[in-house]
C-alpha positions in Angstrom: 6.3 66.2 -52.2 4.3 69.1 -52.2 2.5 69.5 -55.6 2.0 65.7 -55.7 1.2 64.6 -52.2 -2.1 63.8 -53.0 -0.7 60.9 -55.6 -0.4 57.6 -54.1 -0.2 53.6 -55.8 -3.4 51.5 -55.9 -3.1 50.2 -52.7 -2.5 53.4 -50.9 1.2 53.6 -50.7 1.9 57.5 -50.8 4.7 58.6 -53.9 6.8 62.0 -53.9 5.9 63.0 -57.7 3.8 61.4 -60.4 6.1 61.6 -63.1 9.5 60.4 -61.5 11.1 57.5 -62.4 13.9 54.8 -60.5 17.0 54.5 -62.6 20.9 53.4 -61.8 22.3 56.4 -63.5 25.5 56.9 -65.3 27.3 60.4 -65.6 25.8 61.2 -68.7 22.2 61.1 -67.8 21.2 57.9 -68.7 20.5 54.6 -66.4 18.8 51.3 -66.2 15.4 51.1 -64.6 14.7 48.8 -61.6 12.2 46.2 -60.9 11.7 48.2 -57.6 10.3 51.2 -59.1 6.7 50.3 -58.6 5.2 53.4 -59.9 6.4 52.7 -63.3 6.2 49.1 -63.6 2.2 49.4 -62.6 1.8 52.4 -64.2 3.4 50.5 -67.5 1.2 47.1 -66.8 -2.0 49.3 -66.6 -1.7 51.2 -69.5 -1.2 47.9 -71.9 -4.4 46.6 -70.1 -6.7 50.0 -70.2 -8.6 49.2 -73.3 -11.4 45.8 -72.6 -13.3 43.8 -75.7 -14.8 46.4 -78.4 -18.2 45.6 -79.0 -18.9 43.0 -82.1 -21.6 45.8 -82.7 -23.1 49.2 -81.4 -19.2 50.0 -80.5 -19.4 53.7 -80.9 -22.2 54.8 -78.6 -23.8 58.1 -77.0 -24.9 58.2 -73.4 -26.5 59.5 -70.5 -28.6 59.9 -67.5 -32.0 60.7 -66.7 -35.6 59.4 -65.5 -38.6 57.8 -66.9 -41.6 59.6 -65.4 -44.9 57.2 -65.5 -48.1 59.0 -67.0 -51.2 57.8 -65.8 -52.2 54.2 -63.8 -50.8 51.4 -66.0 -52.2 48.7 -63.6 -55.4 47.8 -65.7 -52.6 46.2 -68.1 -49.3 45.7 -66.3 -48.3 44.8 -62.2 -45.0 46.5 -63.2 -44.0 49.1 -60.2 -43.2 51.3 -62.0 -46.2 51.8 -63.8 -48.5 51.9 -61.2 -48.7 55.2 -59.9 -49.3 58.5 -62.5 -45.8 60.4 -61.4 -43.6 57.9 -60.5 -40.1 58.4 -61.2 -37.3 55.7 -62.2 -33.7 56.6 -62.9 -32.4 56.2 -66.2 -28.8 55.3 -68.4 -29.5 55.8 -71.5 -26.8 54.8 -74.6 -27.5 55.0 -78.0 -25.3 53.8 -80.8 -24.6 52.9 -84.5 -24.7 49.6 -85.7 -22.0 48.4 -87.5 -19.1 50.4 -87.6 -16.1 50.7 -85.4 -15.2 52.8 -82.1 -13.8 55.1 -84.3 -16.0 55.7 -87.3 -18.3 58.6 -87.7 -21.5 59.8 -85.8 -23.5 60.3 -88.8 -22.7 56.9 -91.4 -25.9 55.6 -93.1 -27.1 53.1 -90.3 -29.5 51.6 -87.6 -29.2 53.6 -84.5 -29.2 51.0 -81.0 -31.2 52.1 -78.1 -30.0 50.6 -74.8 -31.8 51.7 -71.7 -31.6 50.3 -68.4 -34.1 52.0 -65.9 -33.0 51.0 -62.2 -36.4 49.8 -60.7 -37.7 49.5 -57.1 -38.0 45.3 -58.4 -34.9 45.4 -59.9 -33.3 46.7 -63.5 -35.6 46.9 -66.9 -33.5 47.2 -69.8 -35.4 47.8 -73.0 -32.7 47.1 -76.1 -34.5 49.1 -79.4 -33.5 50.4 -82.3 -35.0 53.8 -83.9 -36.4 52.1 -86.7 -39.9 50.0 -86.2 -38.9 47.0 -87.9 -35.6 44.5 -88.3 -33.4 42.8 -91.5 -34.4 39.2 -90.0 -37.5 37.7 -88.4 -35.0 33.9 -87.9 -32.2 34.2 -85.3 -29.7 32.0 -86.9 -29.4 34.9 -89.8 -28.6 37.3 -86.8 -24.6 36.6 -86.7 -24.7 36.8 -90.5 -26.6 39.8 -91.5 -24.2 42.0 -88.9 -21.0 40.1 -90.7 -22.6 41.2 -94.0 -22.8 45.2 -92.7 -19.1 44.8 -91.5 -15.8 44.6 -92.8 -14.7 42.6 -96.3 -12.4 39.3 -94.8 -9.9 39.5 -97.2 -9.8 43.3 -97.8 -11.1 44.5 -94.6 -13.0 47.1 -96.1 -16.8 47.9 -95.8 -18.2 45.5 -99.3 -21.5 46.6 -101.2 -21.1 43.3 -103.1 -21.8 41.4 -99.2 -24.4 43.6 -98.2 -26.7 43.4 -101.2 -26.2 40.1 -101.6 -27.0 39.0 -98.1 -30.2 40.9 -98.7 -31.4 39.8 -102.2 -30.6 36.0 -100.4 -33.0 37.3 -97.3 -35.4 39.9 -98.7 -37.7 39.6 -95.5 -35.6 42.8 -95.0 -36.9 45.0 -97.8 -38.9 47.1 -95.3 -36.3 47.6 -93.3 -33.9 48.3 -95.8 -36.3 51.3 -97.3 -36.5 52.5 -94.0 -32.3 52.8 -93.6 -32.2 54.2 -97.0 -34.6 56.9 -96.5 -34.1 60.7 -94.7 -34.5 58.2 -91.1 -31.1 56.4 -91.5 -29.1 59.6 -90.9 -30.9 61.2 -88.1 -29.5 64.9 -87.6 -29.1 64.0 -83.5 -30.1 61.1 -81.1 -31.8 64.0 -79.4 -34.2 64.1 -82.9 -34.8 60.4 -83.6 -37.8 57.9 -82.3 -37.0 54.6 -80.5 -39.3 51.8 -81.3 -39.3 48.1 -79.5 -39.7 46.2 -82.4 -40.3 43.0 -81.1 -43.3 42.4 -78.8 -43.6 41.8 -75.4 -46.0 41.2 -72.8 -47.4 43.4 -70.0 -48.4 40.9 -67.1 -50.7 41.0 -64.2 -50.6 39.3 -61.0 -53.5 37.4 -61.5 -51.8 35.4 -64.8 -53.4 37.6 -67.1 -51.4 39.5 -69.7 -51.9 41.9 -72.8 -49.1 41.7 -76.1 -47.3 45.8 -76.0 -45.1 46.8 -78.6 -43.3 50.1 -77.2 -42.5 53.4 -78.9 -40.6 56.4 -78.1 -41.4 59.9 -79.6 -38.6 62.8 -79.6 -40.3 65.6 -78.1 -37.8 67.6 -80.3 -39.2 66.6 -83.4 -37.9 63.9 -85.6 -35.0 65.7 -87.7 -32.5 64.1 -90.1 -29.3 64.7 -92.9 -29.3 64.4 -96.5 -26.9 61.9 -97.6 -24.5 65.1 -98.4 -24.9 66.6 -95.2 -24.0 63.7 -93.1 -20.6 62.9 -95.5 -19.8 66.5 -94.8 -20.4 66.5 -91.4 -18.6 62.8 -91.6 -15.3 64.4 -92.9 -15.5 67.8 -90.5 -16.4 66.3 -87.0 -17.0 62.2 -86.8 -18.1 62.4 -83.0 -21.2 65.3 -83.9 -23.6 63.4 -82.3 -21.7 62.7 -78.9 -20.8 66.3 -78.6 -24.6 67.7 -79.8 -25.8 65.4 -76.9 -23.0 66.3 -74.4 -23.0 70.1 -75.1 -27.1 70.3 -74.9 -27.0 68.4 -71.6 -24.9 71.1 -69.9 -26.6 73.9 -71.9 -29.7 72.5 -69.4 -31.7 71.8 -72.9 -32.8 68.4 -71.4 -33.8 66.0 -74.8 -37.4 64.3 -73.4 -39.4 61.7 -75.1 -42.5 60.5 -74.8 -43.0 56.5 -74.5 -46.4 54.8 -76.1 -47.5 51.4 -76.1 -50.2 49.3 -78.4 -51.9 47.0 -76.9 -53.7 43.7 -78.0 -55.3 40.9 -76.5 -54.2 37.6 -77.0 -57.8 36.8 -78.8 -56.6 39.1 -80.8 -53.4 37.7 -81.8 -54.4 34.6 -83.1 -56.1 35.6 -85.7 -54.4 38.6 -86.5 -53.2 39.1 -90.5 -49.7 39.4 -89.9 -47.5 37.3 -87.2 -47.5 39.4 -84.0 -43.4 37.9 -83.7 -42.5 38.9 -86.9 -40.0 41.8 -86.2 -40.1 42.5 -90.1 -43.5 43.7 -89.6 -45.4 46.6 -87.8 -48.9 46.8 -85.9 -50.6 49.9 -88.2 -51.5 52.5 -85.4 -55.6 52.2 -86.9 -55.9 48.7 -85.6 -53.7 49.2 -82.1 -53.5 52.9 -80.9 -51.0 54.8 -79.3 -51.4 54.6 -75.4 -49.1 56.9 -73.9 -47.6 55.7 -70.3 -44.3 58.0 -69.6 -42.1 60.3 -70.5 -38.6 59.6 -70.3 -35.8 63.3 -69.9 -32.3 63.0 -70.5 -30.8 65.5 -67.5 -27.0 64.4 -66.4 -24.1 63.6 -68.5 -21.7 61.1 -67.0 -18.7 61.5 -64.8 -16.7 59.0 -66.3 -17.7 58.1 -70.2 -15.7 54.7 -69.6 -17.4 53.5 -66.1 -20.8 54.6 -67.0 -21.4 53.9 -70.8 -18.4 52.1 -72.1 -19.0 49.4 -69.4 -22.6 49.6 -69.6 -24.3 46.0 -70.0 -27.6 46.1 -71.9 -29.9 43.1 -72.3 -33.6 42.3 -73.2 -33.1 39.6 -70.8 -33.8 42.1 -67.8 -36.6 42.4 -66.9 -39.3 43.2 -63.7 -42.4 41.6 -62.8 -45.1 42.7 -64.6 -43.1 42.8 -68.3 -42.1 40.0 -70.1 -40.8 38.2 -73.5 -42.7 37.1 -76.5 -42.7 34.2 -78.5 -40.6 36.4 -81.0 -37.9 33.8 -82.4 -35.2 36.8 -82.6 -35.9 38.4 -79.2 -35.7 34.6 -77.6 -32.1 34.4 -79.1 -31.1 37.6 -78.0 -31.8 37.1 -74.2 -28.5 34.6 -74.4 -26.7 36.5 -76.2 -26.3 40.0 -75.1 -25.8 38.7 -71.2 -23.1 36.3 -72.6 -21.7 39.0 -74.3 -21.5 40.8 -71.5 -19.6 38.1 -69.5 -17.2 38.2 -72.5 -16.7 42.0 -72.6 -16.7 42.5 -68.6 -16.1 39.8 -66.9 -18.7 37.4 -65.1 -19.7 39.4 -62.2 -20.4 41.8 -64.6 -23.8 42.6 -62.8 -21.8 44.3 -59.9 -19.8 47.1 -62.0 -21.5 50.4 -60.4 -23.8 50.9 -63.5 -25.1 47.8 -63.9 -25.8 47.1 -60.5 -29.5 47.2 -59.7 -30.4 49.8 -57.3 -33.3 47.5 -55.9 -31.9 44.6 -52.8 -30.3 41.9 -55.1 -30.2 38.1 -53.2 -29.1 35.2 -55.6 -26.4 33.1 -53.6 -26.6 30.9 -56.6 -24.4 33.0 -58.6 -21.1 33.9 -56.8 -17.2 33.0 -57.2 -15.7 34.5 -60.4 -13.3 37.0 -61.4 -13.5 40.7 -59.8 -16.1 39.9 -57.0 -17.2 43.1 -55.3 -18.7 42.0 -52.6 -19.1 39.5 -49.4 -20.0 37.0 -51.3 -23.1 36.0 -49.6 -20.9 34.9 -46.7 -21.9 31.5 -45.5 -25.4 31.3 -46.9 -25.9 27.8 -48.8 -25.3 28.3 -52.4 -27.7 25.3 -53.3 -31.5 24.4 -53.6 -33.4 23.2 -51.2 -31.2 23.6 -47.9 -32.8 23.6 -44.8 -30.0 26.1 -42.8 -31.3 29.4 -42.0 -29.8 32.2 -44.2 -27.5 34.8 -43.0 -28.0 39.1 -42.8 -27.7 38.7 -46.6 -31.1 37.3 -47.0 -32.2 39.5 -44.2 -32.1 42.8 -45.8 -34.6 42.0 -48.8 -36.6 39.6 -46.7 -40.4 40.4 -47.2 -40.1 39.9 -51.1 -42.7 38.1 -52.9 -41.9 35.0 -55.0 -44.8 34.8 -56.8 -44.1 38.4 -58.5 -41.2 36.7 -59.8 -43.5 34.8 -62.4 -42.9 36.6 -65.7 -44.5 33.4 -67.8 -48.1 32.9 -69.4 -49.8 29.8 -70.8 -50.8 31.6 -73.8 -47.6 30.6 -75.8 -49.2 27.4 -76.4 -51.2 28.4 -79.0 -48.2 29.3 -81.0 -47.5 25.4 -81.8 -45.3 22.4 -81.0 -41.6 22.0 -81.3 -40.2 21.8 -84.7 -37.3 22.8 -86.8 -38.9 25.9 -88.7 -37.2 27.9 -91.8 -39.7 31.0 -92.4 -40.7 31.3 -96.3 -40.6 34.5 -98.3 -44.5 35.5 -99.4 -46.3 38.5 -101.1 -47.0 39.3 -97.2 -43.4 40.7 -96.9 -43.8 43.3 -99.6 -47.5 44.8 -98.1 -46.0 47.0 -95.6 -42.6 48.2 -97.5 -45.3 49.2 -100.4 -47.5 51.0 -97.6 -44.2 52.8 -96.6 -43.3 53.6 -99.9 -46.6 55.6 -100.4 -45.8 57.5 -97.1 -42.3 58.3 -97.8 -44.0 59.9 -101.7 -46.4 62.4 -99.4 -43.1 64.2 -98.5 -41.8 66.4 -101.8 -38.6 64.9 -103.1 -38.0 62.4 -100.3 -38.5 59.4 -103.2 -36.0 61.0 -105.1 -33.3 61.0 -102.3 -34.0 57.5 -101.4 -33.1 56.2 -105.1 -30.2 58.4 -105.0 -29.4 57.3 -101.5 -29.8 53.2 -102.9 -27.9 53.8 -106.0 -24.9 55.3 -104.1 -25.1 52.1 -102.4 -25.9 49.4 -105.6 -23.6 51.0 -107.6 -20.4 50.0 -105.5 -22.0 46.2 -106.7 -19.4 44.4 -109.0 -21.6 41.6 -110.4 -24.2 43.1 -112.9 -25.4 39.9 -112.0 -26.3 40.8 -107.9 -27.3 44.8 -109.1 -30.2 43.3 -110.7 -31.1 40.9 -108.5 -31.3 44.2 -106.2 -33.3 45.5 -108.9 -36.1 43.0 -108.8 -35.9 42.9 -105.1 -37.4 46.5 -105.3 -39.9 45.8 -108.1 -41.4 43.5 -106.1 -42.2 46.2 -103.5 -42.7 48.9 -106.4 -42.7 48.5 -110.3 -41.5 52.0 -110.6 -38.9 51.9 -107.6 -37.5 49.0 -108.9 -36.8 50.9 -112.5 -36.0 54.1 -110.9 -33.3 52.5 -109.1 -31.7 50.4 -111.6 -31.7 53.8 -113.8 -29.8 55.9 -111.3 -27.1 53.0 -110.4 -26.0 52.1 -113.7 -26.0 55.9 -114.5 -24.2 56.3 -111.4 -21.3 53.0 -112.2 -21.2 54.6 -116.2 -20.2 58.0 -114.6 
């Protein structure tokens, strides 16, 4: 017992040698194994039960710790905590992820990159759920389950389909600016330590007093923003799929700590009512000359985790979490997604999700409301009521966050009234949608050759397009940001499918 003494079962029960097993042995060696031989019959039951739900997307995933650092007095625009004070510092879990493909797949595939942060305040956990590109594919919700579908695998072949994607998007071309974006040098970023993070939708910095200011949020590598060619992340691809894990990882314990600064716009409701584009539309941005940059923090990446499967792999992000003094929008896509990444969650991890070590909120929690379920940590509130109104006097449980303040809990405004009435809304396709992928497709010409590698980059994509019918239908979509796009990339596609 001496090399293994330190081994015992689950529940404590001390065993001689971990890799011993019970048998009724013959002479020849071999032997029937027991039903007593608890060591091998848990050891067996746990194995087959290791692996929990992939996620339906962002399943292969970067992450680590650190701390957002606020810059500056935030309270003229925001009750938030931990805003207030220039200097403050909030600890940080940071996991970033691609998109659509699986556990498995490769760093560096052409995609969206997920940001999910959760920042442990002093009122309780902020998660903001970004991506690194400004805009999104959809501004409707219900086209949420069906655009990620159409990035995914074929039904009947189970391969990744050009034929789905494109045709998805010519059906929903609300996307085009997003889909220039992801085609350009930005979709393969050369590290998550060298890419941006950007909100997307907008939110709503609150004050105590009811009074509130729209933000969207932005998050500048203080690396420099860095990406692939198209060659260079194949290459890389083939030779080492997990690159970006280990660059993170191995720069971490190198003590080069990856830092961002974190911006905000701000406008005023006035503002947004008459503004020339709709403030909830995620397809669209705010241009930085009619809502500056304000910075607020500065958020440093500084500890990699113990355990990659208790700290990031069971990591629950949602927009849904949030602290007094931030709120949601009106924005149609980020309304849907507060449901559905918490639900996800309670799919993935179980309903007391909430209480796994990093998710649980480092602030006092007290909701007797929500208790029972599968894998409960802790005392269960003891005998406190778990119902409204009662008039018997809570136990310790309420007593250790007593002094709270129910009115910070107020994250709504009134102003959500001037967005309309109730009503059963389809959003229509206008020369609006093409303004801002035009703009972009002037900035991306001020860099030599980066035109060029975006019609390459689209007609390596097009080209895998069956239906001549659908690869000018792709065509046109692109004329309609750019005449000369357009015929540039219908050249190098059916160049590329005659080759």
């Amino acid at each position: 017992m001496s090399a293994d003494k330190y081994y015992t079962l689950a529940e404590g029960c001390p065993f001689a040698s971990s890799s011993t097993a019970v048998l009724m042995r013959n002479r020849q060696g071999g032997g029937l194994g027991l039903l007593q031989d608890t060591q091998l019959i848990e050891t067996l039951a746990h194995f087959s039960r290791e692996r929990i739900p992939e996620r339906v997307v962002h399943a292969k995933a970067i992450g680590a710790y650190g701390e957002f650092e606020a810059i500056g007095d935030c309270s003229d625009i925001t009750s938030a905590s931990f805003l207030k004070k220039d200097g403050k510092k909030t600890p940080v879990l940071l996991r970033v992820s691609t998109v659509g493909p699986e556990s498995g797949s490769a760093d560096t595939s052409r995609d969206v990159h997920g940001w999910g942060m959760k920042m442990y305040t002093d009122e309780g956990n902020l998660d903001w759920v970004f991506n690194n590109t400004p805009v999104f594919f959809i501004r409707d919700p219900i086209k949420f389950p069906s655009m990620n579908r159409s990035h995914k695998r074929h039904p009947k072949s189970h391969l990744p389909d050009a034929n789905m994607f494109w045709d998805f998007h010519v059906g929903n071309p609300e996307g085009i600016h997003q889909l220039l974006v992801l085609f350009s040098d930005r979709g393969t970023p050369q590290s998550v330590r060298f890419l941006n993070s950007y909100s997307g939708h907008t939110y709503k910095f609150t004050k105590e007093d009811g009074s509130f200011k729209y933000i969207k949020i932005h998050m500048k590598t203080c690396q420099g923003v860095k990406n692939f060619t198209q060659e260079e992340a194949t290459k890389i691809a083939g030779e080492d799929p997990d690159y970006m894990i280990r660059d993170m990882f191995e720069a971490i314990e190198r003590e080069e700590y990856p830092s961002w600064n974190v911006f905000v716009q701000v406008m005023d409701p006035s503002e947004a009512e008459n503004y020339k584009w709709n403030i909830f539309d995620m397809t669209k941005v705010w241009p930085h000359t009619d809502f500056p940059l304000r910075k607020i923090g500065k958020m440093t990446l500084n500890r990699n985790p113990g355990n990659y499967f208790a700290d990031i792999e069971q990591a629950a992000f949602s927009p849904s979490n949030m602290v007094p003094g931030f709120s949601a929008s009106a924005d149609p896509v980020l309304q849907a997604r507060l449901f559905a990444y918490p639900d996800a969650a309670r799919y993935r991890l179980g309903v007391n999700y909430q209480q796994i070590p990093t998710n649980a909120a480092k602030a006092p929690v007290y909701c007797p409301f929500q208790r029972d379920g599968k894998m409960r940590m802790d005392g269960n509130y003891g005998g406190d009521p778990n119902y409204v109104n009662s008039s018997l006097q809570p136990t310790k449980f309420y007593q250790e966050i007593k002094g709270g303040s129910p009115q910070s809990l107020s994250l709504h405004t009134e102003h959500e009234q001037w967005v309309g009435e109730v009503t059963t809304f389809t959003s229509h396709i206008t020369d609006d949608d093409f303004v801002q992928p035009a703009a972009l497709w002037e900035v991306i010409g001020r860099e030599p050759g980066h035109q060029d590698r975006v019609i390459a980059n689209l007609a390596g994509s097009i080209s895998g397009v069956k239906s001549s019918k659908l690869r000018h239908e792709v065509y046109t979509l692109f004329s309609h940001v750019n005449q000369d796009l357009g015929t540039k990339v219908m050249k190098a596609t059916e160049a590329a499918i005659k080759h």
